[in-house]
Structure formats: C-alpha cells, structure tokens
C-alpha positions in Angstrom: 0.0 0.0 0.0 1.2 3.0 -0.7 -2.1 5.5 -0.9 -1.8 9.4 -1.6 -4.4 10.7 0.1 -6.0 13.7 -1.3 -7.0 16.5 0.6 -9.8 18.7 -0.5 -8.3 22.1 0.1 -11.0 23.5 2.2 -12.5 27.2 1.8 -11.6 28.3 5.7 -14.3 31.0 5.0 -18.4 29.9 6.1 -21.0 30.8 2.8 -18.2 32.4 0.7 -20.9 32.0 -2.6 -23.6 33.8 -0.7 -26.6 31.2 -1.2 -27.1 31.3 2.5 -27.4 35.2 2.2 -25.6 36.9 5.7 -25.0 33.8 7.4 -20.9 33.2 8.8 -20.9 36.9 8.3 -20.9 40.0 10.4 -22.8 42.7 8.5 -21.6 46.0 9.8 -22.4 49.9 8.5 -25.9 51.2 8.2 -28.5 48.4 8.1 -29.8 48.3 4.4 -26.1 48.9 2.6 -25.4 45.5 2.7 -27.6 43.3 0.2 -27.9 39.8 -1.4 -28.6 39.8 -5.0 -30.3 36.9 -6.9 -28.6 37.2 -10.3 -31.1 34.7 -11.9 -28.0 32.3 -11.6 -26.4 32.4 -8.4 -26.7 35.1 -5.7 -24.1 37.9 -5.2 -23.3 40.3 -2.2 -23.6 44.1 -3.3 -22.5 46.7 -1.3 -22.8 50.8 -0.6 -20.4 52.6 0.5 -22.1 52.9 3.8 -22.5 48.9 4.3 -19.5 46.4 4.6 -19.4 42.8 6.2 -16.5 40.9 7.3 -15.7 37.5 8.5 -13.3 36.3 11.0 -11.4 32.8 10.4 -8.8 30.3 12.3 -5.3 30.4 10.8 -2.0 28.7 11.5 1.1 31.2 12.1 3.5 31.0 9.0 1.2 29.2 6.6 0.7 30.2 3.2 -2.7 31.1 2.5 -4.3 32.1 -0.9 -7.4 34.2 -1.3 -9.4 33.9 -4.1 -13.2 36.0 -4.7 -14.5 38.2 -8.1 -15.6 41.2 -7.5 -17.2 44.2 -10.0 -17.4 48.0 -8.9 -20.4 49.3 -10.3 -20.3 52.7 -11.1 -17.3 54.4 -13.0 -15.2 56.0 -10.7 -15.8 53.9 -7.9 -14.1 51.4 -6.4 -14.7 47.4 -4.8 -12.4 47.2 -1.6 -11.1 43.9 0.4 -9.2 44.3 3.0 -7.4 41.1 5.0 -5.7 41.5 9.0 -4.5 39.1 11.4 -4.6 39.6 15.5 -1.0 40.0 15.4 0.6 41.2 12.7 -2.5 43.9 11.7 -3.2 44.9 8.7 -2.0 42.4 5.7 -3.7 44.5 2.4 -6.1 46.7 1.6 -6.6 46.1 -2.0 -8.7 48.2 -4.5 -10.7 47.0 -7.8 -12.3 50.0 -10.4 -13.0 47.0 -13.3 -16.9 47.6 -13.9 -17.0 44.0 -15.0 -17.1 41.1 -13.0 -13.2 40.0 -12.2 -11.4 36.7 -10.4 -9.0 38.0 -8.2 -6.3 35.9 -6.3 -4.0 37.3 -3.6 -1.4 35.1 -1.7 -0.5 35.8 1.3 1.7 34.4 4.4 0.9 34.3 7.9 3.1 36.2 10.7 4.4 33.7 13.3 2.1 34.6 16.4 -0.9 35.2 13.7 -4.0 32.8 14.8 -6.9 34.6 13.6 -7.4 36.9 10.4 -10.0 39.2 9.3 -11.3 39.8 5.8 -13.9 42.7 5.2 -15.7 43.6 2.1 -17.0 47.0 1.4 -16.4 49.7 -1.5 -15.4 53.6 -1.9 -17.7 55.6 -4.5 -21.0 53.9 -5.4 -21.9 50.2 -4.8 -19.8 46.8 -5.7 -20.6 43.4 -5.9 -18.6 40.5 -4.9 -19.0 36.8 -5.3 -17.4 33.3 -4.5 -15.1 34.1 -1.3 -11.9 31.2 -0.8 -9.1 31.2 1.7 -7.4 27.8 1.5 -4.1 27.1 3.5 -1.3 25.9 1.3 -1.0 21.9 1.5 1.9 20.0 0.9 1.8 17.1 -1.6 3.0 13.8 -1.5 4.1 12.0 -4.6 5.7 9.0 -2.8 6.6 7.4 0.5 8.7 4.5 1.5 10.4 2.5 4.2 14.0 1.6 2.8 16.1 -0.9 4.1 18.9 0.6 6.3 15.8 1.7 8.7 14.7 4.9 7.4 11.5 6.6 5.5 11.3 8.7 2.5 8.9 10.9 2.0 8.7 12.7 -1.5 7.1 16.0 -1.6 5.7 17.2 -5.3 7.5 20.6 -5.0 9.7 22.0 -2.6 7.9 23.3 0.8 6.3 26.5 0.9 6.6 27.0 4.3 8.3 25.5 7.9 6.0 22.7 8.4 5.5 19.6 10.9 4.6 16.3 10.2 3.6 13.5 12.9 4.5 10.2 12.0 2.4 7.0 13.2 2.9 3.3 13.6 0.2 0.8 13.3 -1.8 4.1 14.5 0.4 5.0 17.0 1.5 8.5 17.6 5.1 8.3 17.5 7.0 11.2 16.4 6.8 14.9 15.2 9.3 16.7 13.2 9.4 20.3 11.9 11.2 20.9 8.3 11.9 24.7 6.7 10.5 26.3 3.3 12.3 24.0 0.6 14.4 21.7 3.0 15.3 18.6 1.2 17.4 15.5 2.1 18.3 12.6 -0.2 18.1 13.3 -3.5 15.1 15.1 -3.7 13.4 13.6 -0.9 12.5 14.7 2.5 14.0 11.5 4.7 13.0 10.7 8.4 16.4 9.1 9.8 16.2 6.5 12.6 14.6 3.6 14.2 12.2 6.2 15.4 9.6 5.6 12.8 10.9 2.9 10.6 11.5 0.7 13.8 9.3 -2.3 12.1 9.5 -3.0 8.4 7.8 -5.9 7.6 4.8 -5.6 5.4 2.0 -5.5 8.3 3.6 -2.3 9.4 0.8 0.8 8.3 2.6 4.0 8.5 1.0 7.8 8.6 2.3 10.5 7.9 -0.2 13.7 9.0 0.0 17.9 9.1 -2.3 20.0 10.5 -4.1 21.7 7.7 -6.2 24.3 9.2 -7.2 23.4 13.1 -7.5 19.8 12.3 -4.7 17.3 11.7 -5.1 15.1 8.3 -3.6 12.1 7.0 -1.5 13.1 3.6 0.1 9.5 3.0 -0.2 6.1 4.4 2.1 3.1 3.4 3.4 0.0 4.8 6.5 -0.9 5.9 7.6 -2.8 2.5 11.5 -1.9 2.3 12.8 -1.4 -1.5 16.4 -2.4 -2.2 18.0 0.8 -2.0 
C-alpha cells in the first residue's frame, strides 16, 4: 500500500458564494447597505459605500494562505475594496478593484508567526460593488511517494519543494510516534525529504501501516499512508 491521500483544500471562509445570504458573516455599516442579489443564476453580495461585512477565520502562524473572490465596482469611478488583517501582525492588504465587469482575483498571502486569527472585510469607496465566490485555503503540501528503505529509514517525497516551515507527525500501526518540523524547501536525499532513525521505521515488515499527517487548518489530516515494505535501496 502506498495511498496518496487527497486533501480537498478546504475554503476556511463559512458561505463564501452567498446562497445562505448573511450567514458566517458580520454585516456592519448602516443596516440596508449590505444586500444579497439573486442574479437569476447564483446570488451575489452588493455593497454601498455605507455597508461592509467581514468575516473572522482560524489560521495557522507562517502558513501560506491564498485568497481567491470576483468582485465588480459598479459605477465608474468607484471602487470594490477587500481588506485582509491578522490579530497579530495587523493589517496584511487593503486592496482596491475599479473594473466595472465582474473580475477573479487571487492574492497570496503568508501568515506572521504569532498570527492565529485573520479578518477579511468587504465594502467599496464611490457607489456600490458586488462580490462573489469568497476562498481562503491554507497551502498543502503534496506527497508523490513514501517508503520504508532498508537501512531503517523513511522517504517521503514532496511534489515541489515546501512552501513553508512545516510539521509532520508520523504514526505506527496508528500510533503516535513522532513529530518533526522541516523549513520552506528543505530537502534530504536526492530530492526527498528522509525521516532518519529507528524512530519511525523501527518495524519493516509488510504489516507495518505507516502515517504521515499535518495540521491543515485546526485539524490534523492524514496526507500518506504506506506499509512498511523496504525497497532495495
């Protein structure tokens, strides 16, 4: 066995499309500013410049995040406004849209290191603006392979070099045995990111299930499993 297990990058942020009109978000501003528009399609939030809404969302401290929304000022000369802070580190961007069409946007962005909650508001300067389909997903690391090699260590293989400093727990048999911390694009053995030691490669017959798991989010998740089959290496 050696199963990739793929993670649904999950949207951190409750109703981003709007179909559940206000709900996961705090509507702030005058009360009527703030509306939800049936486009005859999907709905869509629109917004005056007295009305603006905001959400507040878990994050992990120096994660990559990416946010992702479209967004359409309506009236020439105005402007559609989204503005993302953390508890820590303040404000992150305060970012400005005049397009009077509907646009995708996509702004990545990195957590500070004591950052554990961030803020993302919506609201416009100059007339009204309508904004639609609202992501924030944490950067995942992929695994391509994973193995136990004889000499009494595991490889895992990551698809690209990592983004960020990130920890991995190992377990045995579903045993918590280990965690381990490696930096933004740390590699060891050709490529590969290699857990030395009898600590986690301590049985390598072929009953042995390992599991290698990050926290994505607030929740740890499996992102390989494999048993302990050692290739001649």
């Amino acid at each position: 066995m050696n199963n990739i297990v793929k993670i649904d990058n999950q949207n951190l942020i409750i109703n981003g499309d709007f179909e559940q009109n206000f709900t996961g978000w705090q509507v702030e501003g005058l009360s009527g500013e703030q509306k939800i528009i049936d486009s005859g399609v999907n709905k869509l939030l629109q917004l005056s410049s007295l009305g603006r809404v905001s959400q507040e969302v878990t994050i992990m401290p120096n994660k990559t995040y990416t946010l992702s929304f479209n967004t359409q000022a309506l009236y020439v000369g105005g402007k559609s406004n989204v503005t993302v802070g953390t508890n820590n580190t303040g404000n992150l961007f305060d970012e400005h849209y005049e397009n009077n069409q509907m646009e995708s946007k996509e702004i990545i962005f990195k957590a500070g290191s004591n950052d554990s909650l961030l803020k993302l508001t919506l609201h416009c300067s100059g007339g009204e603006a309508r904004f639609d389909n609202i992501v924030v997903i944490q950067d995942i690391p992929t695994v391509s392979s994973a193995y136990v090699y004889n000499g009494g260590y595991v490889a895992i293989n990551f698809a690209s070099p990592l983004s960020d400093q990130t920890t991995f727990t190992m377990y045995v048999n579903g045993e918590r045995r280990k965690s381990m911390i490696f930096d933004i694009g740390r590699k060891y053995w050709r490529g590969d990111v290699s857990f030395w030691g009898g600590t986690w490669a301590e049985a390598k017959d072929s009953n042995t299930r390992f599991t290698l798991k990050t926290m994505i989010g607030d929740t740890e998740q499996t992102l390989v499993e494999f048993n302990g089959v050692s290739p001649s290496k």
